[in-house]
N, C-alpha and C positions, 0 to 999 in steps of 0.2 A: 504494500500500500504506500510504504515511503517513498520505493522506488517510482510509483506511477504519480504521487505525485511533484516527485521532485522534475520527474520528465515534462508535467505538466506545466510547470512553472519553468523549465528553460526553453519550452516550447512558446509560453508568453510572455518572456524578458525578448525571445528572438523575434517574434512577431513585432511585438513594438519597438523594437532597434527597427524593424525594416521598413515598420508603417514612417519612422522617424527618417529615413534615410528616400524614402518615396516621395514623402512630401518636400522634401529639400529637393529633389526632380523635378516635381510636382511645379515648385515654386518657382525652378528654372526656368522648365518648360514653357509658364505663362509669363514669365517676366520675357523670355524670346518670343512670343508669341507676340505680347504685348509692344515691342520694341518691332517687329518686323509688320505689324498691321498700322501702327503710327509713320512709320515709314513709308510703307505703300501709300495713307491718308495726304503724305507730306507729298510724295511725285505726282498723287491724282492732280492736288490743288493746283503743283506747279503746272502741269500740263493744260489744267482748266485756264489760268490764267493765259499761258502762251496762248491757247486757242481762242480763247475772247480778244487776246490782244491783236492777234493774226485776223479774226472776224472784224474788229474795229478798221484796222488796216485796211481791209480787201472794201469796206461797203466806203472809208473814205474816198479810196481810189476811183470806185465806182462812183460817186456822187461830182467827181471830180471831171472823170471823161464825160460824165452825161452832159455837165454845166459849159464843158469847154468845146463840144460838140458846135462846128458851122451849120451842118444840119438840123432838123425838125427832127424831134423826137416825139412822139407820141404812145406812151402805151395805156393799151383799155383792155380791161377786164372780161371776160365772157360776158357780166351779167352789164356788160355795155358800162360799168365804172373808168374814170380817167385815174389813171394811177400814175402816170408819169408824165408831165411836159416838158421841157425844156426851154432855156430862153431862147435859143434863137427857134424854137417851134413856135412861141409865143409873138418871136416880132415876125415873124412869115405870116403865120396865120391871123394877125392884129388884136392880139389877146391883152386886155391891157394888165398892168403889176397888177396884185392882187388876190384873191379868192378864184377860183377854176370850178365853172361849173364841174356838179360831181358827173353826168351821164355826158357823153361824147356826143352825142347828138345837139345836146344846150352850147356845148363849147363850140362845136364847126356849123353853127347854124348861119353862120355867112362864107362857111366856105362846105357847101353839102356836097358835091364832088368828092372831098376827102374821106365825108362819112358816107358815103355811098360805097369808095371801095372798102372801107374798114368792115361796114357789117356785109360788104360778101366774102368776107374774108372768116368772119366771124361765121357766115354760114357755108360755107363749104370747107371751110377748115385747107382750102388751099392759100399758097403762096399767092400776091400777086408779085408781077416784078417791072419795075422802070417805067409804069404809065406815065403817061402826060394828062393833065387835068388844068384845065380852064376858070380860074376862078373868077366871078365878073362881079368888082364892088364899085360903089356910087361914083367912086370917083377914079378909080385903073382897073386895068385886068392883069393878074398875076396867073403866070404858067408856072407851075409846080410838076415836078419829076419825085413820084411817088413808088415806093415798096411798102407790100405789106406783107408778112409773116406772120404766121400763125404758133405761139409757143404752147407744149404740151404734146399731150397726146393728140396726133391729126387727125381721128374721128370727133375727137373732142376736144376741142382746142380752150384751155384755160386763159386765151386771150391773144391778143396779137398786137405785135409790136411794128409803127407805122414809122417811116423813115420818108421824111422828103427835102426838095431844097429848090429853089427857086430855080429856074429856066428862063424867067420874063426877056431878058438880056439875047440870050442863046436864040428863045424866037424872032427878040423882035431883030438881030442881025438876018 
């Protein structure tokens, strides 16, 4: 009986030496764990930053070519929204500073040749490319050399983006 339980008792001096020596693992293991998921936390952020900073960059740039563009820009939305003009689409088309009508149809209501090619573009979801179009106002006629394009998917175009530039010169030579 002494013998069983003296086994007994180096069987739980030994258990707890190793529960003691586990949890010192134990304690490792989540201090590395804990050190290597702060870390991954730290390269996510750094990488989230560079990528907002690279996304600030690219939409500057972008605001940049639209603004310094000679030509007319125009982009409208499928559901006929103006989502993009530009200034020199603004002085072609005689759009004065200011607020831009929202539907494309409000904004070229003195120049409907332009909207004319936009919503067949908007409905056939094809390209057009290099029309000449006639604009006739109270007091000149401006000729405009037009493309339109259609971006998205081309059964269903999520809108189309209108590119033109004045001709008046070109004709009237």
């Amino acid at each position: 009986l002494v013998a069983v339980l003296a086994f007994a008792m180096l069987r739980f001096a030994a258990a707890a030496r190793d529960a003691r020596r586990n949890r010192k693992e134990h304690d490792t293991e989540r201090a590395f764990v804990a050190g290597a998921m702060h870390d991954a936390l730290s390269k996510l952020k750094a990488q989230e930053q560079a990528m907002s900073a690279r996304a600030q960059a690219s939409e500057h740039l972008s605001e940049q070519i639209v603004v310094s563009l000679t030509a007319g820009l125009l982009v409208v939305g499928a559901d006929g929204t103006v989502q993009i003009l530009n200034p020199a689409g603004r002085r072609l088309l005689g759009v004065p500073e200011g607020g831009i009508p929202r539907d494309y149809r409000d904004l070229l209501q003195h120049a409907a040749p332009v909207a004319e090619v936009i919503e067949e573009c908007l409905t056939a979801g094809q390209p057009i490319l290099r029309r000449a179009l006639r604009i006739d106002r109270d007091d000149r006629t401006t000729h405009l050399g037009v493309t339109v394009s259609p971006f998205g998917v081309p059964a269903r175009p999520e809108g189309v983006i209108c590119l033109f530039s004045d001709l008046t010169n070109v004709v009237e030579l």
